[in-house]
N, C-alpha and C positions, 0 to 999 in steps of 0.2 A: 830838436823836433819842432815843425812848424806846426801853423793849422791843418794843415793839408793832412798830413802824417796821421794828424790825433785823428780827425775826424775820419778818416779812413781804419783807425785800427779802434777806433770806438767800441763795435760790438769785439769786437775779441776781447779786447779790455776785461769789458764787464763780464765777459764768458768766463774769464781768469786763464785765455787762452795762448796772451802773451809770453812771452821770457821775458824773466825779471827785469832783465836790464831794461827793457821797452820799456814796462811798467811803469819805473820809476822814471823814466824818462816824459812818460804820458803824464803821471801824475805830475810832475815837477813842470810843465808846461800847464794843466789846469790851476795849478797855483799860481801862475802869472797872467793869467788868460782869459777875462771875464765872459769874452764872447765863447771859447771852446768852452770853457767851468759852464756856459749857462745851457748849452747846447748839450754837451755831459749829460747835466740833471735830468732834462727834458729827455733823452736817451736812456737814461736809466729808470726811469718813471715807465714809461714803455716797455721796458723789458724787462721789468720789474713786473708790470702786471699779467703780461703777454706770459711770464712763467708761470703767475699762479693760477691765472685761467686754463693755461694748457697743461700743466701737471697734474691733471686728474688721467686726462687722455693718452700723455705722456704714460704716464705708470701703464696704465691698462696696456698700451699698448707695447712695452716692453715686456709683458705677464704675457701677451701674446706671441711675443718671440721666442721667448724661452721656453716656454709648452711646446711650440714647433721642437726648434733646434733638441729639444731633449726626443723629445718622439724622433725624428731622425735618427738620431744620435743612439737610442734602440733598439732602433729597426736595422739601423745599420750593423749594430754591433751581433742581432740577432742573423744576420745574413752571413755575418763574419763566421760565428760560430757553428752555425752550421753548415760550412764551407761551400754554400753556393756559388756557384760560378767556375769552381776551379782554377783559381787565382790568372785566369784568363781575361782581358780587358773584352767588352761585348765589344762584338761586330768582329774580331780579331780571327776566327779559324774559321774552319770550313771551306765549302768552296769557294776558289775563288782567291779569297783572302784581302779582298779590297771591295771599297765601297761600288755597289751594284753587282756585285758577285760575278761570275761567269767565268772570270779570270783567260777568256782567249776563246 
């Protein structure tokens, strides 16, 4: 692995988004590498803080998603149950039977 290589997989790195083999490849190159090791740090200081700032937001905003996706996720299951629709895709019957109706 060169510098090229590190500094490009830098943030995955520190995400822990690599596969191992890279990993240890990245690591094994900042062991030799004072200019990538110092670059590293400085990268990791950054995204090191940039998480702990943003993971308040972060959470919140995941408590947001999951509120959603569950309300969907009951409303849907509530439309299941009581078989609205008649397992018919909308816009599918009637006249016509294609988009803009009239069929002729």
């Amino acid at each position: 692995m060169n510098c090229h290589d590190v500094q490009s997989q830098l943030s995955a790195w520190l995400d822990g988004e690599l596969p191992a083999e890279s990993g240890q490849s990245l690591a094994a190159h900042l062991a030799e590498c004072p200019d990538c090791r110092s670059q590293s740090e400085a990268f990791r200081q950054l995204h090191d803080g940039l998480t702990r700032t943003l993971a308040p937001q972060h959470e919140a905003a995941m408590r947001i998603a999951d509120s959603v996706i569950a309300t969907l996720h009951s409303e849907r299951t509530a439309v299941s149950v009581a078989g609205v629709g008649g397992g018919r895709a909308p816009g599918r019957g009637g006249a016509g039977g294609g988009p803009g109706g009239g069929g002729g």
